[in-house]
C-alpha positions in Angstrom: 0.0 0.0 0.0 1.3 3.5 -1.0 2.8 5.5 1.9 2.8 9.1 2.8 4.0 10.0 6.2 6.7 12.7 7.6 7.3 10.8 10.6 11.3 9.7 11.2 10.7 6.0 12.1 9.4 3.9 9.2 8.6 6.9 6.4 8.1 4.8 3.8 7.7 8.0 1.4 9.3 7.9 -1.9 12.3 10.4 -2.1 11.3 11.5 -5.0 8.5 13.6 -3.5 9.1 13.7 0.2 8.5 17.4 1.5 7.8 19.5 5.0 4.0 18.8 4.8 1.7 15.7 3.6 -0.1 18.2 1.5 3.3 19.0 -0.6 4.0 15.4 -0.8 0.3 14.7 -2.2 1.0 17.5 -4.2 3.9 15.9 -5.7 2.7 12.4 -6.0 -1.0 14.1 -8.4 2.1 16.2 -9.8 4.7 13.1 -10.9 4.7 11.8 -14.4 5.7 8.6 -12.1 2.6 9.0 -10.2 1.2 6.1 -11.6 3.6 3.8 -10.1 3.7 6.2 -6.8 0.1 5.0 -6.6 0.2 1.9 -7.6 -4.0 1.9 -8.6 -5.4 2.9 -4.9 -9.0 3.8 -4.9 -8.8 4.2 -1.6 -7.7 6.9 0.5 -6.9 6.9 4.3 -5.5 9.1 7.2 -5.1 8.3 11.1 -5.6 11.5 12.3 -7.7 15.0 11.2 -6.2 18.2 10.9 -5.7 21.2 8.1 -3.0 19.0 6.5 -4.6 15.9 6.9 -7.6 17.0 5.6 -5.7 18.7 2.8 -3.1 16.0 1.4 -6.5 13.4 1.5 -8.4 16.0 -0.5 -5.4 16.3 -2.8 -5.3 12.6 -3.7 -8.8 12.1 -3.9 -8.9 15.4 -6.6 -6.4 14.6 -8.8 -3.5 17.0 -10.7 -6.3 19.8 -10.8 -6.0 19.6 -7.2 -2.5 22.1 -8.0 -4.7 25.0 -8.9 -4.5 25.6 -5.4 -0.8 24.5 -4.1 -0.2 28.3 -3.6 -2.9 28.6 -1.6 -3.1 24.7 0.5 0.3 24.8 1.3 0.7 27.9 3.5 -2.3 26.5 4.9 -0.7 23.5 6.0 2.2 24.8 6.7 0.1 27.4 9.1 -1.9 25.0 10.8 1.2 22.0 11.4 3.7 24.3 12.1 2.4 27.8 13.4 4.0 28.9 10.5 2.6 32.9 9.2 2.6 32.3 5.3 0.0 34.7 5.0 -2.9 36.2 6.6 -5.4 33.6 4.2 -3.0 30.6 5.2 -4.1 31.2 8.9 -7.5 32.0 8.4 -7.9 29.3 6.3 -6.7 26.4 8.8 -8.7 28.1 11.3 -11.7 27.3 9.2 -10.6 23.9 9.0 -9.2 22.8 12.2 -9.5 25.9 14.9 -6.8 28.2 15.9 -6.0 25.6 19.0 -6.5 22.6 17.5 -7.3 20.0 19.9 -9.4 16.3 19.6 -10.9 15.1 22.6 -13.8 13.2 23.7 -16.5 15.6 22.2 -14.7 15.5 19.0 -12.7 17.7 16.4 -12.2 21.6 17.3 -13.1 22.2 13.5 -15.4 25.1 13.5 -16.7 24.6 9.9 -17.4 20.9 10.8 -19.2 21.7 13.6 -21.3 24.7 12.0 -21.5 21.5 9.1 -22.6 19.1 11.7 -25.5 21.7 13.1 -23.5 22.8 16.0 -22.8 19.2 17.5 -19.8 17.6 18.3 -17.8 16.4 15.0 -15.7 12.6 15.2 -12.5 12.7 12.9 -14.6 10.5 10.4 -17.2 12.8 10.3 -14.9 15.6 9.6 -13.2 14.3 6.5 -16.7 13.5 5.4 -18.2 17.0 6.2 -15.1 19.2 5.3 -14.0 17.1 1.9 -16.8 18.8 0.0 -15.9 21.9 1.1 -12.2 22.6 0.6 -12.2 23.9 -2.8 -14.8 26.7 -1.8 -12.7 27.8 1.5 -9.9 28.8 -0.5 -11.9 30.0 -3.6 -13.8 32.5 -1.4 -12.9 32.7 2.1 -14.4 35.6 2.9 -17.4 33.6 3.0 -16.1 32.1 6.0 -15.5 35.1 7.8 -17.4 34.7 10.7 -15.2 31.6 12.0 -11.9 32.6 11.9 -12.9 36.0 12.8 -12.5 36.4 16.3 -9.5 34.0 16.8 -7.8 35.7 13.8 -8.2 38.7 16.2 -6.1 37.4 18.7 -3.4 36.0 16.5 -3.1 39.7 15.0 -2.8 40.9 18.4 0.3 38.9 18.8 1.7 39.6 16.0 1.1 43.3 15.6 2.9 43.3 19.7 6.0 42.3 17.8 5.8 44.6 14.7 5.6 47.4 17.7 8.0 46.5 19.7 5.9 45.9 22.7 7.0 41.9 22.5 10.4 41.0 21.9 12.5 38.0 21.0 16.2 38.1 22.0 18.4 35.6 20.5 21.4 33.6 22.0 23.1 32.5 18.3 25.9 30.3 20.5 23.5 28.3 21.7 20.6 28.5 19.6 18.1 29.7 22.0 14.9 32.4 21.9 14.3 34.3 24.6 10.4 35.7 24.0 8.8 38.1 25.7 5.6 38.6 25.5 3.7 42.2 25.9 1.4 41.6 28.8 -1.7 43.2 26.9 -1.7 40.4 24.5 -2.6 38.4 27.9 -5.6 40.2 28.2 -9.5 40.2 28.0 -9.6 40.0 24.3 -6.2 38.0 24.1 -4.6 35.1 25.2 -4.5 33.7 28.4 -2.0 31.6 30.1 -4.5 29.4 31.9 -6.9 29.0 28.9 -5.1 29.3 25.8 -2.1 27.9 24.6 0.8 30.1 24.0 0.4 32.2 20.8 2.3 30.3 18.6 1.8 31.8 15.1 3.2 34.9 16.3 6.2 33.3 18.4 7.3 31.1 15.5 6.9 34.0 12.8 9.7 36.0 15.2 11.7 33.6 16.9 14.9 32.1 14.8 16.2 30.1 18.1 16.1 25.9 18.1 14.8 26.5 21.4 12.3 28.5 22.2 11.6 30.1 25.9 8.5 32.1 26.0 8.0 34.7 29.4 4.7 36.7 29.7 4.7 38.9 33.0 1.8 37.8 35.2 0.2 38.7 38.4 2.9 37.7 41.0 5.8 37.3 38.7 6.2 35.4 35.1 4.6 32.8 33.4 6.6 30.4 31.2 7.2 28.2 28.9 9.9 26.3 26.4 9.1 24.5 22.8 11.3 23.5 20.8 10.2 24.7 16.7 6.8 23.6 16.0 7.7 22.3 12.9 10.8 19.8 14.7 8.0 17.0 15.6 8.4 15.9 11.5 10.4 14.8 9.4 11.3 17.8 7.2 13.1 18.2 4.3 13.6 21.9 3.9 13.3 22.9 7.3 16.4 21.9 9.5 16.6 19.3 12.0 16.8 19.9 15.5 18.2 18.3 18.2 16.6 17.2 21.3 17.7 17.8 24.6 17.5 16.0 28.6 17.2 19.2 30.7 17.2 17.3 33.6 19.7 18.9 35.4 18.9 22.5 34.2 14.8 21.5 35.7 16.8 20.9 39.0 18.7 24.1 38.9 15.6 26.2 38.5 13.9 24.4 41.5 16.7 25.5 43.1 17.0 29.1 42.2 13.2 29.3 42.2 12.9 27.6 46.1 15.8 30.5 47.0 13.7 33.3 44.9 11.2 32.4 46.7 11.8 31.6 50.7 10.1 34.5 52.0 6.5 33.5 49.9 5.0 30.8 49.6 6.4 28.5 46.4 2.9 27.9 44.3 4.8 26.1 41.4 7.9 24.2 40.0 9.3 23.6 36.9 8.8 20.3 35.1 9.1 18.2 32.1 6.7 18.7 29.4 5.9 16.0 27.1 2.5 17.3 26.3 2.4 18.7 23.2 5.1 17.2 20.1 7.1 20.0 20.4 6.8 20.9 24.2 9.6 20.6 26.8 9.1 22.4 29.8 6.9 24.3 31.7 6.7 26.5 35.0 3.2 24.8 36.3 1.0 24.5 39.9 0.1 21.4 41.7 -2.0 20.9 39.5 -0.1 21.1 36.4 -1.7 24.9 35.4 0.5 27.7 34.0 1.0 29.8 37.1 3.6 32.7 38.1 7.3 31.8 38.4 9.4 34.2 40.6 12.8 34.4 38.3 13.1 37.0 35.5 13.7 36.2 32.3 17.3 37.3 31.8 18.4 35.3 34.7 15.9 31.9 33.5 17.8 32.2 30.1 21.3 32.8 31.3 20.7 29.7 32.9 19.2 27.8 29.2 22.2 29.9 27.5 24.7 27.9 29.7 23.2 24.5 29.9 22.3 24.2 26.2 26.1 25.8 25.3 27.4 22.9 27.5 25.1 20.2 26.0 26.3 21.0 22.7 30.0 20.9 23.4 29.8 17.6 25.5 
């Protein structure tokens, strides 16, 4: 059976039109004068798992080589909704159609907002997703304006972020020794309107369209002291062809250290967090959490939190 993954361990993908997203590779395999033999007569086409470019690279196959009328346009989107990525304002607004600006699969289903407008406002399976949104792919990128009102208001938020950097207000330092980002976030992003530590995840569209690090430590200042954060590239869970590669790291040792800095920081209040592993997300590594595992406010400022990720990652690399 034909193959198209971008995951390291097995990719059975043919070289010959491997890429950074599924819906490039699709694009190349409908594309190939080889495709024939890529394809090897499926009538059948299959994904285990829904998102923008799962949808997209099944909805490629399934269309044929018109499907590359649109490889201007599907791509960025892809590459926005796998990787964070800022192609353009239409990339993101598309993939928020498609899969929601915090794409998430749970017990109620999909976080697709078309699919669940689709579905009559109930909650939307991963089949029933490909099934409702397959139809309707051409038309989100032929007039997306149409689709205004759902990627409206989290398109908002995302502009927010962005337009914090563009003023100055956020700010990414960058440690070129070692490879790290240090982002800091304008606290008015956090906001009413805006993101929110303990409800949204970090505003990734905006960090990733700034930050140039293979290592990425995001700080918003918080009630009681700083919130934090630390992904590696959103992009770095594949297995990419024009993006780099990039190495992963056991910060056990440097976790320890912060504990300790943090417990010192800290003796004269009482300590409300820690710093811990995080394997929660593909390209998350560490957090600054509560008991309960919720973003809460860490007492170490920035400079000094990535002096210490400037020294540890320096020494990783040399050792």
């Amino acid at each position: 059976m034909p193959f198209i993954s971008r995951i390291g361990r097995g990719n059975q993908t043919d070289a010959s039109v491997k890429a950074d997203t599924s819906t490039e590779i699709a694009l190349n395999v409908v594309e190939s004068d080889n495709r024939e033999e890529l394809t090897r007569g499926i009538d059948l086409v299959t994904n285990n798992h829904f998102d923008t470019d799962g949808l997209l690279s099944v909805w490629v196959l399934l269309t044929g080589p018109s499907a590359s009328e649109l490889r201007h346009k599907i791509i960025p989107a892809a590459e926005a909704g796998d990787f964070s990525e800022f192609p353009n304002k239409d990339a993101v607004r598309a993939s928020i159609v498609i899969q929601g600006s915090e794409f998430t699969v749970s017990e109620d289903g999909v976080s697709s907002p078309l699919a669940i407008e689709l579905n009559g406002g109930q909650p939307v399976t991963q089949q029933r997703a490909y099934e409702l949104l397959l139809p309707e792919v051409r038309n989100v990128f032929l007039d997306l304006s149409r689709y205004e009102r759902l990627w409206r208001d989290d398109w908002a938020r995302i502009e927010t972020a962005l337009n914090s950097f563009a003023s100055g207000t956020s700010r990414v330092t960058e440690y070129d020794d070692s490879g790290l980002s240090l982002v800091t976030m304008d606290a008015t992003v956090y906001s009413d309107s805006g993101f929110k530590p303990t409800c949204h995840l970090a505003p990734y569209t905006a960090v990733a369209h700034n930050a140039r690090g293979r290592l990425f430590l995001i700080a918003a200042e918080v009630k009681g002291g700083w919130s934090y954060r630390v992904d590696y590239p959103y992009y770095s869970w594949a297995e990419t062809v024009v993006r780099p590669r990039i190495r992963r790291y056991d910060f056990t040792e440097l976790i320890a250290a912060l504990n300790r800095v943090e417990s010192e920081k800290g003796s004269d209040t009482n300590l409300i967090g820690s710093w811990r592993a995080d394997h929660s997300g593909l390209t998350s590594a560490i957090k600054f959490v509560s008991e309960p595992g919720k973003p809460t406010a860490s007492h170490l400022d920035p400079s000094l939190v990535a002096g210490l990720f400037d020294q540890t990652l320096r020494t990783l690399q040399n050792g």
